[in-house]
N, C-alpha and C positions, 0 to 999 in steps of 0.2 A: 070653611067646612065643605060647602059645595065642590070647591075647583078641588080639594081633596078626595072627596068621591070621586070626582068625573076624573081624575089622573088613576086611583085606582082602579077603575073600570076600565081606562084606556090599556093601564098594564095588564090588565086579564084578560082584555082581548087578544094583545097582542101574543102572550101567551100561548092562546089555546087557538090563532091561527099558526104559529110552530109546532104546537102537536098536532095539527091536523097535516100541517104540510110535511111531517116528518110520518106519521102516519100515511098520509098517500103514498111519499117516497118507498116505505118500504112496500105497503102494496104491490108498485108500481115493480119493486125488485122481483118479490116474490113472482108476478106474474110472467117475468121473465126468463125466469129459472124454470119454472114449472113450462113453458113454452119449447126454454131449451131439450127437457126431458123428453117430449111431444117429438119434437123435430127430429130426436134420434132414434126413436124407435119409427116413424115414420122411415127414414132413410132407409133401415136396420130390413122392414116390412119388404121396402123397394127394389134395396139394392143387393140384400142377404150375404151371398158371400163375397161381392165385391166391392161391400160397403167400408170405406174407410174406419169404422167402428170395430170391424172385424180385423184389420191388417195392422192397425193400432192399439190393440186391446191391453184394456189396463193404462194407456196413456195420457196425458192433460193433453185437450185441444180445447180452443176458444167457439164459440158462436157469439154473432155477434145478433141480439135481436132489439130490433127497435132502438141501436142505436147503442144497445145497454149488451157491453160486451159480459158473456156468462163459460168459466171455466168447466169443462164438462169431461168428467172418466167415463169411459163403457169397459165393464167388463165380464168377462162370460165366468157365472157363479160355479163354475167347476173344477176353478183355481184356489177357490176358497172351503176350509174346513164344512163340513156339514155337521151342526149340531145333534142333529138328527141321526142323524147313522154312522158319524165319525167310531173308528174304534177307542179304545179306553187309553191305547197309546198318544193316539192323537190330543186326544180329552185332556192328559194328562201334562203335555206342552204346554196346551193352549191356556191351562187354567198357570200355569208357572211364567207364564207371561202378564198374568193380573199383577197390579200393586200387591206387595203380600198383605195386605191385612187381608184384600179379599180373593185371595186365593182357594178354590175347590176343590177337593179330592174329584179327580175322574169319574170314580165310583158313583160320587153323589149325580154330577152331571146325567151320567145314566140310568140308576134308579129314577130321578124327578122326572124323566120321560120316558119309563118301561109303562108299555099298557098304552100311552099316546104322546103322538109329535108336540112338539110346541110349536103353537100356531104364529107366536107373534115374538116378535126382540124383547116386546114388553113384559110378555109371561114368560119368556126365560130369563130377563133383568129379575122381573120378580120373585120367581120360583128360586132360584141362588142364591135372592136376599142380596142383589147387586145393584148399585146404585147408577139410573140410567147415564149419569156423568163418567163413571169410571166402566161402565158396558161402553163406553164410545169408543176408549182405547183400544177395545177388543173386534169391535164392530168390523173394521176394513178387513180382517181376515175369517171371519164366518159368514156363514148363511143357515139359511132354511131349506131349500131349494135345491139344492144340485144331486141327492141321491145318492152323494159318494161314499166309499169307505175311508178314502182318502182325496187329494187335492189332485188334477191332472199336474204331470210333471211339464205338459206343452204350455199351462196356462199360470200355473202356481205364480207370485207377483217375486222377488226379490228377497222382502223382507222376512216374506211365509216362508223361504225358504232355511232364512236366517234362523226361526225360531222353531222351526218342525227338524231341521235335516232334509237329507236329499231323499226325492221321493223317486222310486222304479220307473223307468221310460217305461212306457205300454204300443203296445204292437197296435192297437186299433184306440183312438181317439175321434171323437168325432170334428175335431175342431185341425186335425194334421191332416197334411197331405194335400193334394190339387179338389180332393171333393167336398168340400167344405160344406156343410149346409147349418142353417140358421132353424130351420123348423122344429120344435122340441127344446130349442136353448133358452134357457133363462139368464137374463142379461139384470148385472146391477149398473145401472144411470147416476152417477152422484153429478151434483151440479150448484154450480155455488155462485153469484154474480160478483162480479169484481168490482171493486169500488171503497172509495176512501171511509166509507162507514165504517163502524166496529158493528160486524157480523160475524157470532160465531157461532152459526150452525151450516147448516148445507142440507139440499133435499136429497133424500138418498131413494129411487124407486128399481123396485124387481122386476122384470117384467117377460114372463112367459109367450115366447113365441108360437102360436099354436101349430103354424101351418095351414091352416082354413084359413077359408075367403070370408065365409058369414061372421068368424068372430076370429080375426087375425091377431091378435095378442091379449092377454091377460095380467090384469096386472097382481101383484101376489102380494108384493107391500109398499106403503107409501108414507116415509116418514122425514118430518127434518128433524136433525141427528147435530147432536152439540159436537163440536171439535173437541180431542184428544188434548183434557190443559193438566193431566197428571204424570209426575215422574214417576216412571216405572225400575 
């Protein structure tokens, strides 16, 4: 009976140093990802328009931190739809790009935010009655943030274009031409660590550049966001 306790006490320790060490692991990840975020908008700060974040934009590049190599996009939120102020054409792609079941009338998108913005992914998952799983498929091509009526045509990603149409070249961009500047851009940072684990989400962060010295960016949202696991 004894040596039967003491074997099972031995198995539950062993146990629950695996969830611990699996639990630090993933700490250890997370801290890495959130580090990589960090390090690009620091660049972003430094370098503004000669930052490789800027000449790349929209691209996968690696950082490698502490050893723990982290995939990281940067891209300027003015490629992407704006919930907020998209028009009803727009509205109306964007929700025929959902799974049909939860597909939106345009209309509706716009009424749920007539009178005020939505502040967060979660109150527009919510308000639509859209489930944050299936808001993931939608995620890479919206924001909150960018003011537009439409997507820039200089910045728009490939696939946005696959699913909106071709959007009007514009004679004044702020992101074309030799005078580039970063002050006022809102950049989405996605960042995910690489590695044999089953991980599937990614941190996704906004982050307004203000141009000031006393308070040089802002950040507008900070979320880890489940990867896209539904057939559309």
């Amino acid at each position: 009976m004894v040596a039967a306790i003491m074997a099972a006490t031995l198995q539950a320790g062993r146990h629950m140093a695996d969830s611990l060490s699996s639990y630090e692991k993933n700490i250890r990840l997370n801290l890495a990802v959130e580090s990589a975020v960090y390090d690009v908008i620091f660049e972003l700060l430094e370098q503004g328009e000669r930052s490789r974040w800027i000449r790349e934009n929209g691209k996968v590049q690696t950082l490698l931190i502490d050893n723990q190599a982290v995939e990281v996009i940067s891209s300027n939120v003015h490629g992407m739809i704006d919930v907020n102020t998209a028009d009803e054409r727009l509205l109306q792609m964007l929700s025929a790009n959902l799974p049909r079941i939860y597909r939106v009338n345009a209309l509706t998108i716009q009424a749920k935010r007539d009178g005020a913005r939505y502040a967060s992914y979660s109150d527009l998952s919510a308000s639509l009655n859209i489930p944050l799983a299936v808001f993931s498929c939608v995620y890479p091509y919206v924001t909150l943030f960018s003011g537009r009526t439409e997507p820039s045509a200089a910045l728009i990603s490939e696939q946005l274009k696959k699913m909106i149409g071709r959007i009007e070249d514009e004679k004044h961009s702020a992101m074309e031409g030799n005078t580039i500047s970063v002050a006022g851009e809102v950049f989405r940072i996605n960042a995910a660590a690489r590695t044999t684990q089953s991980r599937t989400n990614y941190l996704s962060a906004e982050v307004l550049l203000t141009g000031r010295r006393d308070f040089p960016y802002l950040i507008r949202s900070w979320s880890w966001i489940e990867r896209c696991q539904i057939a559309q």
